[in-house]
Each structure stands twice: as structure tokens, then as C-alpha cells.
N, C-alpha and C positions, 0 to 999 in steps of 0.2 A: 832500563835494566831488565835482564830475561829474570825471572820468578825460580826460583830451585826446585829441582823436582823432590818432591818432601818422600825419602823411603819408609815403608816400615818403621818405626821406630815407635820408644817407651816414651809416652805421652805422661804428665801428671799435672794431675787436676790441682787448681787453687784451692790453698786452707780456705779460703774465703767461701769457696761452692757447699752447697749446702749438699749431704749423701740422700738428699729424697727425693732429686732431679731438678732440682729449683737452678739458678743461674749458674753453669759451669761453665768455666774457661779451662782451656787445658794450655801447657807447653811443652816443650820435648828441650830438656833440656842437654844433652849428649851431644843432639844435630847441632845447638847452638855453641857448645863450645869448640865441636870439629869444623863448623864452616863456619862461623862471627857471623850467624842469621839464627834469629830464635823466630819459630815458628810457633803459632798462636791460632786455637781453632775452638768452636763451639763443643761440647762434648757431646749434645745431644744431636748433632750431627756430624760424626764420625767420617762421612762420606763428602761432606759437606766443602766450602773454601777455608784455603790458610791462608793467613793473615801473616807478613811474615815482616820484621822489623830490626832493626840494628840492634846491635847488643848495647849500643849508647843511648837508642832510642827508647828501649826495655827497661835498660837502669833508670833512666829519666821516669820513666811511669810509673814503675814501682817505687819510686824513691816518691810520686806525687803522692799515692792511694796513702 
């Protein structure tokens, strides 16, 4: 499977992430509901890889936490 090229878009941070730089996950939720792929990246590196997951796979993990 080719990886989607992730554009621009509005990224939001986990309730969970602390606002002092401590552990932050981000997701773009918009991307995931126009293309059934939620993208999932470090915040503190912005530049950095996405992670990119099903939307069955997303509900599965969020439904574990």
C-alpha cells in the first residue's frame, strides 16, 4: 500500500498531551474523514513521519486508552 501524501492541513493535539511540551500526539481529523485514513504525528516534530492508520484501526485504539 502507497502512504498518502499528508497536505497541509489542521492538525489537533490529544486532550491527553500536556500544553508544557510533555507527550503530544496530534491528528488531522478533516484528512480522515475525506480520505478513511487518519493521520497521526509527534507534535514536537512537526517535520518529522506520519503514522497513518485506518479509521477501524484509530477507533480500536481509542476505544483501548
Amino acid at each position: 500500500m502507497t502512504a498518502p501524501v499528508i497536505p497541509q492541513c489542521d492538525w489537533v493535539k490529544s486532550s491527553y498531551s500536556s500544553q508544557d511540551g510533555g507527550n503530544c500526539v496530534e491528528w488531522a481529523p478533516a484528512f480522515a474523514q475525506a480520505h478513511q485514513v487518519v493521520p497521526v504525528r509527534d507534535s514536537k516534530d512537526v517535520e518529522g513521519p506520519v503514522l497513518t492508520v485506518s479509521c477501524e484501526g484509530w477507533r480500536a485504539f481509542v476505544a483501548a486508552l
